[in-house]
C-alpha positions as CSV (number, residue, x, y, z in Angstrom):
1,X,20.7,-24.0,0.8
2,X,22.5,-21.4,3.0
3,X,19.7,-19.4,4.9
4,X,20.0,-16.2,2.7
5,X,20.9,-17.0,-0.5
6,X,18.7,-17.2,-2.9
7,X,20.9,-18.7,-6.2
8,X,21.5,-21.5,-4.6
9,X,17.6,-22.9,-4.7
10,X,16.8,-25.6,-7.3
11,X,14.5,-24.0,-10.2
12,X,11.2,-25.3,-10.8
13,X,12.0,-25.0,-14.4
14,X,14.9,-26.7,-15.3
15,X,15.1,-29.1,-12.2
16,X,18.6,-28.0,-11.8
17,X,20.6,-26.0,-9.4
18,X,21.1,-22.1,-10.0
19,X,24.2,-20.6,-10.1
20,X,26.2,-20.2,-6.8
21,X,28.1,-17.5,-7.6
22,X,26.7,-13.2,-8.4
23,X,26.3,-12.9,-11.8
24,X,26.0,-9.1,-12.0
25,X,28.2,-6.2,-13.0
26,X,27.0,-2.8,-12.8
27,X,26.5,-2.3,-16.4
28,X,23.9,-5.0,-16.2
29,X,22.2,-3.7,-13.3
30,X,20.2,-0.9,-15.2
31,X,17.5,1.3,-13.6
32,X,19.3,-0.3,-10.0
33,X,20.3,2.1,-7.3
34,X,23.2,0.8,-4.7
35,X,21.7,1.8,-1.1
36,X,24.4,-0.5,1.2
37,X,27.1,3.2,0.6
38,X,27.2,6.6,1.2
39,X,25.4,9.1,3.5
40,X,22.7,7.3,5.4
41,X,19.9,10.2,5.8
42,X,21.0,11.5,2.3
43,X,20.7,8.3,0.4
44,X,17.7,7.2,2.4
45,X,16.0,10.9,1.4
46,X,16.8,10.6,-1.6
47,X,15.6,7.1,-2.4
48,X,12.3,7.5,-0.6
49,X,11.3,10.9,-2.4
50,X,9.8,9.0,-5.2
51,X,8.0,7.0,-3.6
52,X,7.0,9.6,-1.8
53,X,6.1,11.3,-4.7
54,X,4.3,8.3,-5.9
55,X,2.4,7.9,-2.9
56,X,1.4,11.6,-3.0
57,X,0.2,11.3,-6.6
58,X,-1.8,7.7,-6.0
59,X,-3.7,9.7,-3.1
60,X,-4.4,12.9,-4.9
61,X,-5.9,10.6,-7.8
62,X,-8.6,9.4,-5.2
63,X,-8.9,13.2,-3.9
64,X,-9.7,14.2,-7.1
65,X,-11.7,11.5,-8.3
66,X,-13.7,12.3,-4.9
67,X,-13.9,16.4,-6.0
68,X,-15.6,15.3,-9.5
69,X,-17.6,12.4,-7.5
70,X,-18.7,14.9,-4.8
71,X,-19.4,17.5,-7.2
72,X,-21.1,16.3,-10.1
73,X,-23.4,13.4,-8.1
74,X,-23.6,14.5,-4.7
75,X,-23.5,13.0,-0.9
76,X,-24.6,9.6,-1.3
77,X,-22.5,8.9,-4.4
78,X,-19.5,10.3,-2.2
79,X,-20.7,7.6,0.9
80,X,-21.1,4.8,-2.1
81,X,-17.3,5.4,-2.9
82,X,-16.1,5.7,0.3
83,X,-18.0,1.9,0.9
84,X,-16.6,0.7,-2.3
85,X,-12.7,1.9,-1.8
86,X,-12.7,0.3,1.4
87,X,-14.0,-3.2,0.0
88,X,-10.9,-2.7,-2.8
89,X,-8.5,-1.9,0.0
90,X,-9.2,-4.9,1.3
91,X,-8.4,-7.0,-1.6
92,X,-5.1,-5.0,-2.4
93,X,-4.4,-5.6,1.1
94,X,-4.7,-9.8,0.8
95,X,-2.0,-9.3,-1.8
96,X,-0.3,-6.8,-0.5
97,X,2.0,-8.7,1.9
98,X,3.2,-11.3,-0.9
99,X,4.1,-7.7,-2.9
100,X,6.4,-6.8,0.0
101,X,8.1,-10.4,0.5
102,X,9.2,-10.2,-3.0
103,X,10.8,-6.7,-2.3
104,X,12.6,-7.8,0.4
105,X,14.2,-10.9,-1.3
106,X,14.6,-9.0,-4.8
107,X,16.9,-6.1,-2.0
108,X,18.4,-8.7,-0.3
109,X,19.4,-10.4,-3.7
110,X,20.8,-6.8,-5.2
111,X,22.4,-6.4,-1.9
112,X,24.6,-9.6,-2.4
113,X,24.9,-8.5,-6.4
114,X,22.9,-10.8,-7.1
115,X,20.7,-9.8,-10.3
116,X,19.8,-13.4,-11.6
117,X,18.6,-14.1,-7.8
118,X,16.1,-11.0,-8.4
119,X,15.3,-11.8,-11.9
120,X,14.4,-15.3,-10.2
121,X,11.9,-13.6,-7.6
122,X,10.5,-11.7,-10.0
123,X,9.5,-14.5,-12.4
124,X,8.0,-16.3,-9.8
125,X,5.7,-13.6,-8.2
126,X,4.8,-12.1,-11.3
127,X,3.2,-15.5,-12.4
128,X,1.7,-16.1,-9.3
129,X,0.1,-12.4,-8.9
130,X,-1.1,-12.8,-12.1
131,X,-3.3,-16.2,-11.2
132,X,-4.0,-14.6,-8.0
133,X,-5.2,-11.2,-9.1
134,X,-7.8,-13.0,-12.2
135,X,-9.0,-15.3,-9.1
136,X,-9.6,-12.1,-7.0
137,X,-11.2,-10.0,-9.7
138,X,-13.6,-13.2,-10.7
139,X,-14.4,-13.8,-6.9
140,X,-15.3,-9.7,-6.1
141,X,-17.1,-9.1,-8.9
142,X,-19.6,-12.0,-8.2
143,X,-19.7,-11.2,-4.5
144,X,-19.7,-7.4,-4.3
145,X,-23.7,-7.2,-3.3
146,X,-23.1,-9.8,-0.3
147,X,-19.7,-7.7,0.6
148,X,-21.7,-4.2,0.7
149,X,-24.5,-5.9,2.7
150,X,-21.5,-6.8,5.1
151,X,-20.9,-3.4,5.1
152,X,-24.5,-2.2,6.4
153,X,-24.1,0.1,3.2
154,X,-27.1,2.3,3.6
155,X,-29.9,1.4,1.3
156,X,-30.2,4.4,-0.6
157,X,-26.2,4.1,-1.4
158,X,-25.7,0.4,-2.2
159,X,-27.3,0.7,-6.0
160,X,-24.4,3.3,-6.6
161,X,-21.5,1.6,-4.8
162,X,-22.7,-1.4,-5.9
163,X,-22.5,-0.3,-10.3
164,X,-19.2,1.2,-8.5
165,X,-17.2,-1.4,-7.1
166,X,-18.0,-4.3,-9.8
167,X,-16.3,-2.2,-12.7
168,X,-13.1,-1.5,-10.2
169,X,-13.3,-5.4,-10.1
170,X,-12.5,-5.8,-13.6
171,X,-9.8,-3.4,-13.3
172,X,-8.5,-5.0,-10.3
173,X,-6.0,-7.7,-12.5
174,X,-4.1,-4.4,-13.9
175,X,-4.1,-2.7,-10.8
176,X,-2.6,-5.7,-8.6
177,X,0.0,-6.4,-11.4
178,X,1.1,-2.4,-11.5
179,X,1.1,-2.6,-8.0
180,X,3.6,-5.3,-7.4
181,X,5.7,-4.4,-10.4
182,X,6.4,-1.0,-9.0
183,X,7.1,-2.5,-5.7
184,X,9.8,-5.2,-7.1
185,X,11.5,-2.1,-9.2
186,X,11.8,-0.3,-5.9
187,X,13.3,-3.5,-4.3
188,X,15.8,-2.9,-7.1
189,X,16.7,0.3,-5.6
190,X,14.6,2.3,-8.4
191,X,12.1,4.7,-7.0
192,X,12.0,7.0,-10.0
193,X,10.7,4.4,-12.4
194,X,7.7,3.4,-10.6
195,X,6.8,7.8,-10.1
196,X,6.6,7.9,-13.7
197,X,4.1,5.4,-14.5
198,X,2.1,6.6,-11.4
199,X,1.6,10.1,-12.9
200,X,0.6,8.6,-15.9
201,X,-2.2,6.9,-14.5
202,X,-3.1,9.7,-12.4
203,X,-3.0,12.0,-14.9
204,X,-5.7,9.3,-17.5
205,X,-7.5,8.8,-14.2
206,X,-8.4,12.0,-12.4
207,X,-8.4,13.3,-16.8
208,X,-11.2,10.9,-17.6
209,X,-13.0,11.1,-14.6
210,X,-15.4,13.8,-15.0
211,X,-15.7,13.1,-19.1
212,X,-17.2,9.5,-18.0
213,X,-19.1,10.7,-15.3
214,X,-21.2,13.5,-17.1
215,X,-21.1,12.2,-20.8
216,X,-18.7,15.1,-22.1
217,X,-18.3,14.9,-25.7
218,X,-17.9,11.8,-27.5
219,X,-18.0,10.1,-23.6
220,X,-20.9,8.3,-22.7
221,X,-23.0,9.5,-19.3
222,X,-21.9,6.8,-17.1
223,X,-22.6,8.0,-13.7
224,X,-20.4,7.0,-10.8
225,X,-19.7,3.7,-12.9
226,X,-18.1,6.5,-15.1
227,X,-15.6,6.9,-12.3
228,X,-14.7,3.1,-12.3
229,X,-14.5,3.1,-15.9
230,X,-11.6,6.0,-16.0
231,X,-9.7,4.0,-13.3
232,X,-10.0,0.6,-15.2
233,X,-8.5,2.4,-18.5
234,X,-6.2,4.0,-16.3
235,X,-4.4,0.9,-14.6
236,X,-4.0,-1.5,-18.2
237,X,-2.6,1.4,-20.0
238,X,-0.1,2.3,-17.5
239,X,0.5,-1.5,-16.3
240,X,1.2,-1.6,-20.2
241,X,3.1,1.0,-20.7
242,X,5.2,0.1,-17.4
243,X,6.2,-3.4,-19.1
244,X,7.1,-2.0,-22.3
245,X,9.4,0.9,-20.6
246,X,11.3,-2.2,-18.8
247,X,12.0,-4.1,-21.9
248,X,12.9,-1.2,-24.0
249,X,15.1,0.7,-20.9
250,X,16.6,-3.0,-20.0
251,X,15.7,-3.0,-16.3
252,X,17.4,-5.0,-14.3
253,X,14.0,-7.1,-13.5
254,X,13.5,-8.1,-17.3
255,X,13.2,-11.6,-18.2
256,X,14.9,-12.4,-22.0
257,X,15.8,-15.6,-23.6
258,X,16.4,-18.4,-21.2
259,X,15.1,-16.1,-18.0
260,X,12.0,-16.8,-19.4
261,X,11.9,-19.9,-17.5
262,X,12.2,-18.0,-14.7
263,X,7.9,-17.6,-15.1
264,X,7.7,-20.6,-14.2
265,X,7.4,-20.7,-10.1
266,X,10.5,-21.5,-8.5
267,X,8.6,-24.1,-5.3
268,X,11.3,-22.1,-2.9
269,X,10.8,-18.7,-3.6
270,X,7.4,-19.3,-4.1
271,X,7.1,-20.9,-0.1
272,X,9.0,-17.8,1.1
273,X,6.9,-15.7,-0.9
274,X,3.6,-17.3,0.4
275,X,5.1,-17.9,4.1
276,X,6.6,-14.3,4.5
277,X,4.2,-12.5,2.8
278,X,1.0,-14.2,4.3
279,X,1.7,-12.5,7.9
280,X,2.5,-9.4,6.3
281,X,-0.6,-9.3,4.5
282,X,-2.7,-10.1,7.1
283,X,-1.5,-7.3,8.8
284,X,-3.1,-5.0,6.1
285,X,-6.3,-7.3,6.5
286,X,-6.0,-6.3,10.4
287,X,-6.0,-2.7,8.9
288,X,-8.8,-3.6,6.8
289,X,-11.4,-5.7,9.1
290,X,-10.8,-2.3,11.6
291,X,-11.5,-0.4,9.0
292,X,-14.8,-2.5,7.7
293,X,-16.1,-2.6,11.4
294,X,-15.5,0.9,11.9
295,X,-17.6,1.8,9.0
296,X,-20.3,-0.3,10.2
297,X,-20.0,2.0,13.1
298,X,-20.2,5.6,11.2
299,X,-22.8,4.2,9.0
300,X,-25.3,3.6,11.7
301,X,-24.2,7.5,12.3
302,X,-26.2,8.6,8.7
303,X,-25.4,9.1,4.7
304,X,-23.6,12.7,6.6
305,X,-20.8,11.2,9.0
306,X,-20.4,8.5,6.7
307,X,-19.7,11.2,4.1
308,X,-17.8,13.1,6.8
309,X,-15.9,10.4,7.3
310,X,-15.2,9.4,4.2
311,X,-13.5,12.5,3.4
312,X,-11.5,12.5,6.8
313,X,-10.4,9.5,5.3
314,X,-9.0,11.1,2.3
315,X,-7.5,13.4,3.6
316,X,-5.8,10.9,6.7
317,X,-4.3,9.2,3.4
318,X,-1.7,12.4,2.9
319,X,-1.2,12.5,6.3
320,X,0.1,8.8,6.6
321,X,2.0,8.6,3.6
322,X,5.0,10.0,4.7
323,X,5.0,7.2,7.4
324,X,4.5,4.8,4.6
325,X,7.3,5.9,2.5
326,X,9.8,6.1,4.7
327,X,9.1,2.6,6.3
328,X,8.8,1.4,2.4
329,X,12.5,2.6,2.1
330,X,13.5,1.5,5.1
331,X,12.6,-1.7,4.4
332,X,14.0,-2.5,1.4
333,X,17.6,0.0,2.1
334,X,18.1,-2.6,5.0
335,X,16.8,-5.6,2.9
336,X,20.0,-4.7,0.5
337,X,22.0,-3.8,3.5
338,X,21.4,-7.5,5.4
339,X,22.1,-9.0,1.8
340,X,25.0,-7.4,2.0
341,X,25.7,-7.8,5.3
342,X,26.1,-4.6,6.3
343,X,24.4,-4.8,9.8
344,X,26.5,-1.7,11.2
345,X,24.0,0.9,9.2
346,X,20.4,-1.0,9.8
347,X,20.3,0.7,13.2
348,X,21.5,3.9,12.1
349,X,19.3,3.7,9.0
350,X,16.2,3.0,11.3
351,X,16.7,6.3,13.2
352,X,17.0,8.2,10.5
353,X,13.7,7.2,9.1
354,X,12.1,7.7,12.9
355,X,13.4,11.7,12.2
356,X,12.2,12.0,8.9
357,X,9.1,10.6,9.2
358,X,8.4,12.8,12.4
359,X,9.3,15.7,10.7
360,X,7.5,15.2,7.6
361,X,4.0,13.8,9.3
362,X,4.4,16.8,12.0
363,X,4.4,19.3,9.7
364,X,1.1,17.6,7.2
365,X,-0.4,17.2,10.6
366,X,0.1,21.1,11.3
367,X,-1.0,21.9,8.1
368,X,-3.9,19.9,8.2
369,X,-5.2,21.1,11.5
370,X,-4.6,24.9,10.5
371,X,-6.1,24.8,6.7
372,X,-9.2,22.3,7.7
373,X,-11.8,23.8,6.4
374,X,-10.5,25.2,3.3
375,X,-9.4,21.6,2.6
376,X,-12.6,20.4,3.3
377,X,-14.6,22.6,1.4
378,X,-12.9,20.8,-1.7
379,X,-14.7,17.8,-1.1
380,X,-18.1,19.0,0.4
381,X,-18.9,22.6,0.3
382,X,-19.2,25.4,2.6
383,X,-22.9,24.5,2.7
384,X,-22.5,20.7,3.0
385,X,-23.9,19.4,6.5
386,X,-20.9,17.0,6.6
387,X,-18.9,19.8,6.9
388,X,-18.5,20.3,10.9
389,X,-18.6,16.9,11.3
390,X,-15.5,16.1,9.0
391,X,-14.0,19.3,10.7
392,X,-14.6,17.4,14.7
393,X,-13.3,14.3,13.3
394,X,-9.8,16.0,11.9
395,X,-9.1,17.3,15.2
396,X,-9.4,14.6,16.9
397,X,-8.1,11.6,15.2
398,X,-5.1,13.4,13.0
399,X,-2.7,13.7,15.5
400,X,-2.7,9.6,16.0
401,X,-0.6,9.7,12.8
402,X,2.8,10.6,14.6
403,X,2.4,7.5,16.4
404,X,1.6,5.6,13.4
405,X,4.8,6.9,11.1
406,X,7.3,5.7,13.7
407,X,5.6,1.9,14.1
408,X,5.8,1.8,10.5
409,X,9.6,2.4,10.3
410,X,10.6,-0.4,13.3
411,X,8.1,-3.0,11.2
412,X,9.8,-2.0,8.1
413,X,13.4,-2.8,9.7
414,X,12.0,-5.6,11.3
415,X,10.2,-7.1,8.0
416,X,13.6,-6.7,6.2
417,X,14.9,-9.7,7.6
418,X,12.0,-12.0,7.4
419,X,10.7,-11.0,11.2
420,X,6.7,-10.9,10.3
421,X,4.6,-12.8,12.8
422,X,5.7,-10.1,15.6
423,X,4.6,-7.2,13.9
424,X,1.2,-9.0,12.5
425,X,0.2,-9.5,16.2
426,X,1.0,-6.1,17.9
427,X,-0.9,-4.3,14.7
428,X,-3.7,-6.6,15.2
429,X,-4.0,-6.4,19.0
430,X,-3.5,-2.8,18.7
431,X,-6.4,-2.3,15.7
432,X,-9.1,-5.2,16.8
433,X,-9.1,-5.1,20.6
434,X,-7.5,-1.7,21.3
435,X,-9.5,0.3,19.0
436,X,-12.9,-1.7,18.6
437,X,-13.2,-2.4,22.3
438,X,-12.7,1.2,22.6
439,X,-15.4,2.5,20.3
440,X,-17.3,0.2,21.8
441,X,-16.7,0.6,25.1
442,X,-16.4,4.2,25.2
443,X,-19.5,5.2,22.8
444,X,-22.0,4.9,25.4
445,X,-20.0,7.8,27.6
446,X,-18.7,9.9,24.9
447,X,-20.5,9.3,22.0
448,X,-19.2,9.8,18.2
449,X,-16.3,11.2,19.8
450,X,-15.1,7.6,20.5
451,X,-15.0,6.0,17.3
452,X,-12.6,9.1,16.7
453,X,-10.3,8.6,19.3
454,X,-10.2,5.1,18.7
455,X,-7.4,5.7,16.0
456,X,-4.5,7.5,18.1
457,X,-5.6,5.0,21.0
458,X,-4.6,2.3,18.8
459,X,-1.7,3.9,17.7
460,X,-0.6,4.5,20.8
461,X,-0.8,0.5,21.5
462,X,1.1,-0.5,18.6
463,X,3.6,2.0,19.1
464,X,4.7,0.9,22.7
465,X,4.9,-2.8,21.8
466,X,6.8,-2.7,18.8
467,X,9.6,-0.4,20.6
468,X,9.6,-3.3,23.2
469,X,9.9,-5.9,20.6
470,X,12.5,-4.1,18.3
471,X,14.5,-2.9,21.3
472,X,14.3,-6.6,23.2
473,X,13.1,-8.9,20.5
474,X,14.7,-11.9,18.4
475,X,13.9,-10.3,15.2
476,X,17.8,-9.5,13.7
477,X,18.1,-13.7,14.5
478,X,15.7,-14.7,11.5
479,X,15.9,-15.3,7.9
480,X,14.0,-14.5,4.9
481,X,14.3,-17.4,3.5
482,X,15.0,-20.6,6.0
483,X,16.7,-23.5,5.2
């Protein structure tokens, strides 16, 4: 099998070798957006706007979750759902990396014009997310109590994160499934698609929030399990609608007649999808474990920085999302560029995304700094003792992020090609060592203050080695998918 191609690989279904040849046209390749011509910056801004967008909507839906959460039950409901999203970012983040291998092989295949390679990928990974995400939901739910104690929840807080978490559990299936759908449609080159389905889970969520909470009308008065509740109802009816919309618009990623086959894994793109994507994930588990330790850290700190924090965090999540975007559409424009082996733009389209993500987080980081405690005061109150501390730990973590955006863009160009153990080593040397040995280290001489600065030291870290390694490296010399 050549070292890129993906129609080539026998199919677990029929036992017989795909096509050889690009099946598509464009009239078949609905919903697709070509990103291998035209004006780099222009098609790269224009193709990471939506997700963007999406991004931007996904965060406010936990902002305002947090306002109706803060709100309506107080501080240590806030600190139970700050515990609780953490433990669910870290099971996205298992799953997160296979998510981002298919993308890359479903660009690379629309890159070559190859549409029945995609549809291919996307049989396979939707099956195996689907075993994967029952397994995980099955798995937290049983273990939530032992995951919170891992935690060092504080006791008054784990009976509230605890009737939190296990209903985001049962949700977990549909969010994991949305998840990586929208990811493989953006693969596709569609990054509109995937914004409209995120509004409309936003829009149930953040909606039925408050009526589940306090027992508005015909709701009953769940509490912060209300919260979960909204969420779970959320995710299936947009994960619903989101399948329906594809069949009905005739994506390029649907599966009829014979493609059904396609559902069952292909034992090729299933390995790359498991060997890529297991690095990739485990870098969002490096990002995770930091993040776990580091609230084990604030919570020995009381239910006030851990609130504090927990907000910072919130907030952090607008501030990085430009960074993620951009290296999101860097990724997979340079995933259909390689397919189409059109290695004269990936530099050019690499710089371009360094400039927009600068510009974009510089100006959210301005913002932030200037407007903190009007921001704040969503989330806590004037009154709220968490206040000055959320305040001391905007200024001096925030500005870490500028660092941050531009590591994100060279991973995404390295990832593109199937370069993954690299990255997953600088992030985890700059996020374990780097930032816990200097919270640790640092704490006894500057306190609080150096769990703070942990974050741009890090950054800093990963920053400088993965210049050195995209500059210097052997990264353009691999394959996604080896022979």
């Amino acid at each position: 099998m050549a070292d890129t191609e993906l129609t080539a690989a026998p199919s677990c279904a029929t036992g017989e070798p795909a096509a050889t040849a690009p099946t598509p046209t464009p009239d078949r390749a609905h919903g697709a957006r070509d990103l291998t011509t035209g004006p780099i910056t222009r098609t790269l801004l224009a193709f990471m706007i939506p997700t963007l967008g999406s991004s931007i909507l996904q965060s406010l839906n936990g902002s305002i979750n947090t306002i109706w959460i803060g709100r309506l039950l107080g501080e240590n409901a806030l600190a139970a759902t700050s515990n609780a999203t953490t433990v669910m970012f870290l099971m996205l983040a298992f799953v997160f990396g296979f998510g981002m291998a298919s993308t890359i092989l479903i660009g690379q295949a629309f890159g070559r014009r190859d549409v029945d390679g995609a549809r291919r990928v996307i049989g396979t990974a939707f099956a195996a997310f689907a075993a994967v995400a029952v397994l995980m939901s099955a798995i937290g739910y049983v273990f939530s109590p032992a995951i919170l104690k891992l935690l060092a929840t504080p006791a008054p807080v784990v009976p509230l994160a605890l009737a939190y978490v296990r209903v985001i559990f049962l949700g977990l299936p549909a969010a994991l499934m949305l998840t990586m759908l929208m990811m493989a449609l953006r693969g596709s080159g569609d990054s509109l698609t995937p914004l409209w389905f995120m509004l409309l889970s936003v829009v149930l969520d953040s909606g039925l929030n408050p009526l589940f909470i306090a027992g508005i009308g015909p709701f009953p008065k769940l509490g912060i399990a209300g919260s979960a509740v909204a969420t779970l109802i959320a995710n299936y009816t947009a994960l619903t609608a989101l399948v329906v919309t594809i069949y009905w618009r005739d994506l390029a990623l649907r599966l009829r007649g014979a493609e059904l086959r396609y559902l069952r894994p292909d034992s090729v793109i299933l390995k790359t999808i498991v060997t890529k994507g297991l690095p990739m994930g485990l870098q969002m588990i490096a990002v995770s474990a930091s993040a776990l330790t580091m609230f084990g850290l604030v919570n020995r700190q009381g239910v006030d920085t851990t609130a504090a924090f927990g907000v910072a965090l919130q907030l952090w999540t607008y501030v990085q999302m430009p960074a993620m975007a951009v290296g999101a559409a860097v990724s997979t424009m340079v995933a259909q560029n390689i397919g189409a082996d059109q290695w004269q733009r990936v530099g050019r389209v690499t710089r371009s995304g360094i400039l927009i993500t600068l510009a974009i987080t510089g100006v959210m980081v301005l913002l932030l700094l200037i407007a903190d405690r009007t921001v704040l005061a969503l989330f806590l109150g004037h009154a709220s003792p968490a206040m000055p501390i959320a305040r001391h730990i905007q200024l001096f973590g925030t500005w870490g992020y500028l660092l941050f955006g531009v590591t994100m863009v060279l991973f995404g160009t390295m990832r593109a090609n199937g370069a993954v153990i690299a990255p997953l080593i600088i992030l985890a040397f700059g996020l374990l060592p780097v930032r816990l040995g200097f919270a640790y280290l640092m704490q006894p001489l500057i306190g609080p203050d150096a769990l703070w600065l942990s974050l741009p030291v890090a950054s800093a870290s990963n920053l400088a080695l993965a210049w050195l390694y995209y500059r210097r490296g052997t990264w353009k010399l691999q394959k996604m998918i080896a022979s």
